[in-house]
N, C-alpha and C positions, 0 to 999 in steps of 0.2 A: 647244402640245402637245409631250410630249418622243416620239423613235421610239423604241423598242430592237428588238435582234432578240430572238427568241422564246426561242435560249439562252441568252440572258442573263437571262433572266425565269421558263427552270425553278422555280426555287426560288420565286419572289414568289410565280406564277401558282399551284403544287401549294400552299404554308399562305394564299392566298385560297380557294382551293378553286374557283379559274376554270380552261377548258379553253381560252382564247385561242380566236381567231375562226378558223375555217377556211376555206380557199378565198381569205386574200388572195393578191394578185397578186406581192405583193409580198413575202412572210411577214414581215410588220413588224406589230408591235400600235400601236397607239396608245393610250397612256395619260393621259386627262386631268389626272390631276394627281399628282405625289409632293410628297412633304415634303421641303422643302430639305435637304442634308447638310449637319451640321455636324462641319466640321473642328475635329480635338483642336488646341488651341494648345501651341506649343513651348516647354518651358520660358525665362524670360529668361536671354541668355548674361552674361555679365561683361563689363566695358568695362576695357580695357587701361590700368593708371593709368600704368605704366613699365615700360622695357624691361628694367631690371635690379630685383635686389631693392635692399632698404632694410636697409642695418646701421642697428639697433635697440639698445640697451641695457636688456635686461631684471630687472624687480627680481623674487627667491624671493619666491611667496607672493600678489603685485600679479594683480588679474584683468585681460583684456587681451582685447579684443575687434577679430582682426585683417578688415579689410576684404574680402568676399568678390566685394563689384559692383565696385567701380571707383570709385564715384560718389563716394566722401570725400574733402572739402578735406584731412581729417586724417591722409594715408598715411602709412606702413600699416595705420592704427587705424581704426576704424570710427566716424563722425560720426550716422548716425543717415539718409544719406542715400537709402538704401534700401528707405526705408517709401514714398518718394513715385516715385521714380527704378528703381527693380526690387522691386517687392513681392516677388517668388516667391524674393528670394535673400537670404539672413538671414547676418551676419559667424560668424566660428567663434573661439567664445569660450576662453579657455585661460589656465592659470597656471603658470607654469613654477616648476619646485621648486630653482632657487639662480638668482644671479645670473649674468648672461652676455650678451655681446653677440651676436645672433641677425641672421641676414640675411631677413628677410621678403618674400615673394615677392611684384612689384608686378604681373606679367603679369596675375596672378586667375587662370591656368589652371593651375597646379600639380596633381601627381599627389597631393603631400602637405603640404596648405596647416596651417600658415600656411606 
């Protein structure tokens, strides 16, 4: 049996539409049974792949799909390993319009990824 105190049970008690017991000794209700809480889950973080970024040689036009979990053998590119290793976190795909060597961010926590 869980206890609560009785302020904490305003709200329950007035939309059951119960006055709670009077005269315990104790002012504690006893409530046979609630329904478990279910905690929200926290999105999945990213997994650190390296401390610095990745010079990249990018070609105009080529689509590029930079790693967002961590979890690619193929930094800073994305391998596909995310489906199984962080579902909730999907790469950030992009095409750059000329060619240029780019530095790619390997932490994964960048304000402005890639």
């Amino acid at each position: 049996m869980l206890r609560l105190r009785p302020a904490a049970l305003v709200t329950l008690m007035r939309g059951a539409g119960g006055e709670g017991r009077r005269g315990d000794p104790l002012g504690v209700l006893l409530i046979p049974s609630l329904s478990p809480v279910r905690r929200c889950s926290t999105p999945p973080q990213p997994v650190i792949a390296a401390k610095q970024p990745f010079p990249v040689e990018l070609k105009a036009g080529k689509k590029y799909g930079w790693c967002a979990c961590g979890h690619s053998k193929n930094q800073p590119f994305c391998d596909g390993a995310h489906k199984k290793a962080a579902p909730g976190i999907s790469p950030v795909r992009f095409t750059p319009e000329e060619d240029k060597v780019a530095w790619l961010c390997g932490c994964k926590r960048t304000r402005s990824p890639p």
